[in-house]
N, C-alpha and C positions, 0 to 999 in steps of 0.2 A: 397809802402804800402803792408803789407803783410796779412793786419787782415780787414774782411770788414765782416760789422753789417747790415744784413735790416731784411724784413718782406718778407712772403708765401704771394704775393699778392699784388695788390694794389687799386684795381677795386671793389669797396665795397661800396653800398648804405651806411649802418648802419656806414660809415666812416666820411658823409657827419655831419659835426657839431664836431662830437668829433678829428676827426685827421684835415678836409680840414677844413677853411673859408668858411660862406655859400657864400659869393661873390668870390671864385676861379674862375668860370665859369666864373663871370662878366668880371674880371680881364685878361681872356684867358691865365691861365693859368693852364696848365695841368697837373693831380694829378702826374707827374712824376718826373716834374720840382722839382714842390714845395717837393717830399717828398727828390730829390736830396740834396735840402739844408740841413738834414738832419742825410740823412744816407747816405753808399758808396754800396750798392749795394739794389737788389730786387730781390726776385724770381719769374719766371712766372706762374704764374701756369694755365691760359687759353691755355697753350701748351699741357694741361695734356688733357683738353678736346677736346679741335679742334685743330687748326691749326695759327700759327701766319701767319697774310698776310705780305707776303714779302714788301710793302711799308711801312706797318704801324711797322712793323719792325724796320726798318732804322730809320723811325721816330721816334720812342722811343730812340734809341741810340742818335741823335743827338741834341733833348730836352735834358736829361740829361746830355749829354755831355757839352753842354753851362753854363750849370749850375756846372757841377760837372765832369771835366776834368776826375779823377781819377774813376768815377762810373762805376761799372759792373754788367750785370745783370746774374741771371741761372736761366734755361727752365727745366721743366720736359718733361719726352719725354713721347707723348702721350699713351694713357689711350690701346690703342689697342695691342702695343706688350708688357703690365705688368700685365693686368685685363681682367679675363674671361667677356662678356657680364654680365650685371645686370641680374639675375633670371637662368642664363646658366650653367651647370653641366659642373664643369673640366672634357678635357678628362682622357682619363685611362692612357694614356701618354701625359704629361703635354706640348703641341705644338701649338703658337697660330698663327693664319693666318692673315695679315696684306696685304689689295690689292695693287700692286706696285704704284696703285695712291698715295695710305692715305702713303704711304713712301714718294714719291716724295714731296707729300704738308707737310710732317714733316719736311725732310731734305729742302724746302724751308723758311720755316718758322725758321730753326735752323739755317742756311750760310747768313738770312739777319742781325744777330745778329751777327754771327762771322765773319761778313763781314767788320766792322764798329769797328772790336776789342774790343767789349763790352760783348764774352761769356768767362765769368767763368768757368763755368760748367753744364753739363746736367744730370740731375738726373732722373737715373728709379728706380721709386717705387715701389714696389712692397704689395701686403698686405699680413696681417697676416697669410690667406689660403695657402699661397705658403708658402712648407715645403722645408726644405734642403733635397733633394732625389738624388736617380738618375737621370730621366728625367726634373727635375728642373734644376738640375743643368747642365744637357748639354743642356737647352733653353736657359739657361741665360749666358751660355758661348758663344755660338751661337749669342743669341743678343748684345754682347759684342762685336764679331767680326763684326758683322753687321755696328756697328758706331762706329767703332776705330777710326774712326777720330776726334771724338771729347773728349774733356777732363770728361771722364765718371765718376759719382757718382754712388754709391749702395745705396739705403734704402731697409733694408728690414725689416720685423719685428717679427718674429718667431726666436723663442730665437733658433733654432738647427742650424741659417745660421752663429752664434756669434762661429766658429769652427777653429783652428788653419789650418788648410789644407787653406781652404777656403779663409783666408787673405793670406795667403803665396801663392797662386794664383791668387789672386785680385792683389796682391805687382806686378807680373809676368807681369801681364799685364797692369800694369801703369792704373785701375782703382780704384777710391777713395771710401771711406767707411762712409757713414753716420751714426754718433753717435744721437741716437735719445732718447728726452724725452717724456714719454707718460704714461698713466695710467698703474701702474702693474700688469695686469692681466692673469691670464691662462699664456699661453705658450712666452706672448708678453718679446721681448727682454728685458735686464736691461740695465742700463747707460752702455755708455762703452769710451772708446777715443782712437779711433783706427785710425792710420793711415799706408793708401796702397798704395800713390799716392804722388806728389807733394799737389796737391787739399785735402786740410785739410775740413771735413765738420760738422755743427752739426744743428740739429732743434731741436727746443721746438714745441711740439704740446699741451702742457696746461695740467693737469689732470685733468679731469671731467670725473671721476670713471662713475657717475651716468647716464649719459649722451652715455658713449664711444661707445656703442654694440647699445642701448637700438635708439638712436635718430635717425628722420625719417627725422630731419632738419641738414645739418652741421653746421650751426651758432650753434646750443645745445650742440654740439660734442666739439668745439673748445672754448665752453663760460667758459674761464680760467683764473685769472687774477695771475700771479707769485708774489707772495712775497718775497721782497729784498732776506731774508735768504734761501731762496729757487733755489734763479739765484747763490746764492755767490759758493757753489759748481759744477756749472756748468761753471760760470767764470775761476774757478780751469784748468778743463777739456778741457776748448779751450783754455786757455794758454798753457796747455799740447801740444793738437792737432797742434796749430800755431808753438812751436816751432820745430816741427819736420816735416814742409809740405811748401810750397814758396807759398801760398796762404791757407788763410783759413776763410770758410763761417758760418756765426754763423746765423740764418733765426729762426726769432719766427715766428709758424702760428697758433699762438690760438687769431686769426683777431677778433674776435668777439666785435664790439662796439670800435675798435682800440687801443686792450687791448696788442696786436702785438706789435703797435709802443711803448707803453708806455714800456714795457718789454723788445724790445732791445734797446731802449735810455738807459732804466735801465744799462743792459749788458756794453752799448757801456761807459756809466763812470767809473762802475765798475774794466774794463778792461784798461782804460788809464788814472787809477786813477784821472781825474778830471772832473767837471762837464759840461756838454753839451748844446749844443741848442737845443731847443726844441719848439714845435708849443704851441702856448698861448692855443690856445684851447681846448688840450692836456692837459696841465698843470693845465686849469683850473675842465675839470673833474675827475682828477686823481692825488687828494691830496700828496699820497703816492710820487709819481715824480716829487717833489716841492726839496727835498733833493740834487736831481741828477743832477737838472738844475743851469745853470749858468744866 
């Protein structure tokens, strides 16, 4: 398998009724299993904020595994070496300090997942503040070397990092390029389908213009629902991406109300021309995905 479909997430109150069973919990079984049946992969993103515990680690890989032999999951690596502190002035040269602890609990929390064969790839994000510069760009070469060991993604999102040098440098070093969708604003990158890496990657983050800058809540930021004619050009772009990369990750994260699942189920028929499984509950609040389903 070279093409694998999930969601930014999976740990999501507002998920409960619309994606899971309210008797999941009864049933003991866990949102991972079940979204295993599904899709073939997930993103982490509780990596971006803490730390994954090295058992509960393991344990996710081997629920899904039972379920879905072929499923892999990808970690963002956390929030410390890609994001200044909330309300904190970048420095004047862009350098951030990570204590060899919050390393050690990262790279634990990333070797219980590629312990188990279940990592894909680990994506650092980066936001829109971080400019293509000079001392950007030797942080992030830097944090590049830092975890070469694992199968690195780039997200970044200021259009000046979308630069011919820059991928023919990423290609160098055997890291991958995330093609991101998101609202077009100011400087924010445009579509693109770039590949630097074996590791093919793309996300949809939803538009919600109104919302993007402006919300104090991320459920507001990501409350997005895609329409069919709107994924069909980005199906394009990861058939692009997949044929030119030995894995490629397609990750909706506009999670909002499990508008996520509904939009890569979309994706995932779209892309294997026929129609999918899909969770009833799913189906039944999201008319729209009555077409895709089997």
């Amino acid at each position: 398998m070279s093409l694998y479909i999930g969601t930014a997430g999976f740990s999501y109150k507002d998920w409960e009724g619309p994606v899971y069973p309210a008797d999941l919990k009864k049933r003991k079984i866990h949102p991972l299993e079940y979204l295993a049946e599904f899709f073939d992969c997930c993103e982490i993103n509780t990596s971006f904020y803490g730390h994954i515990r090295p058992k509960v680690g393991r344990d996710w890989c081997r629920k899904v595994n039972a379920v879905n032999p072929g499923f892999l999951f990808t970690a963002k690596l956390y929030q410390g070496f890609t994001h200044c502190p909330r309300g904190a002035k970048p420095p004047s040269r862009f350098n951030l300090t990570v204590s060899a602890e919050e390393e050690k609990m990262a790279r634990e929390g990333l070797n219980s997942i590629a312990s188990e064969g279940k990592l894909g790839a680990v994506l650092m994000q980066f936001p829109i503040s971080f400019k293509n510069a000079d001392d950007t760009r030797d942080y992030l070469f830097k944090l590049i070397a830092k975890f070469a060991e694992y199968p690195l993604v780039l997200e970044i999102r200021h259009a000046s990092w979308n630069d011919a040098d820059l991928l023919a440098r990423l290609a160098e070093q055997g890291v991958g390029f995330c093609n991101i969708d998101l609202p077009r604003l100011g400087a924010s990158i445009r579509a693109t389908a770039h590949v630097t890496s074996p590791v093919g990657y793309v996300r949809l983050h939803g538009r919600n213009y109104k919302e993007w800058f402006q919300a104090d809540n991320r459920n507001d930021r990501y409350d997005y629902l895609y329409k069919p004619e709107e994924l069909e050009p980005w199906a394009e772009k990861i058939r692009s991406v997949e044929q030119k990369s030995e894995k490629t990750f397609a990750i909706t994260n506009n999670h909002y109300k499990g508008q996520a699942a509904v939009n890569a189920l979309e994706l995932k028929s779209l892309l294997s021309g026929r129609k999918v499984k899909a969770p009833e509950t799913l189906v039944a609040g999201y008319s729209a995905l009555k077409q895709f389903v089997d």
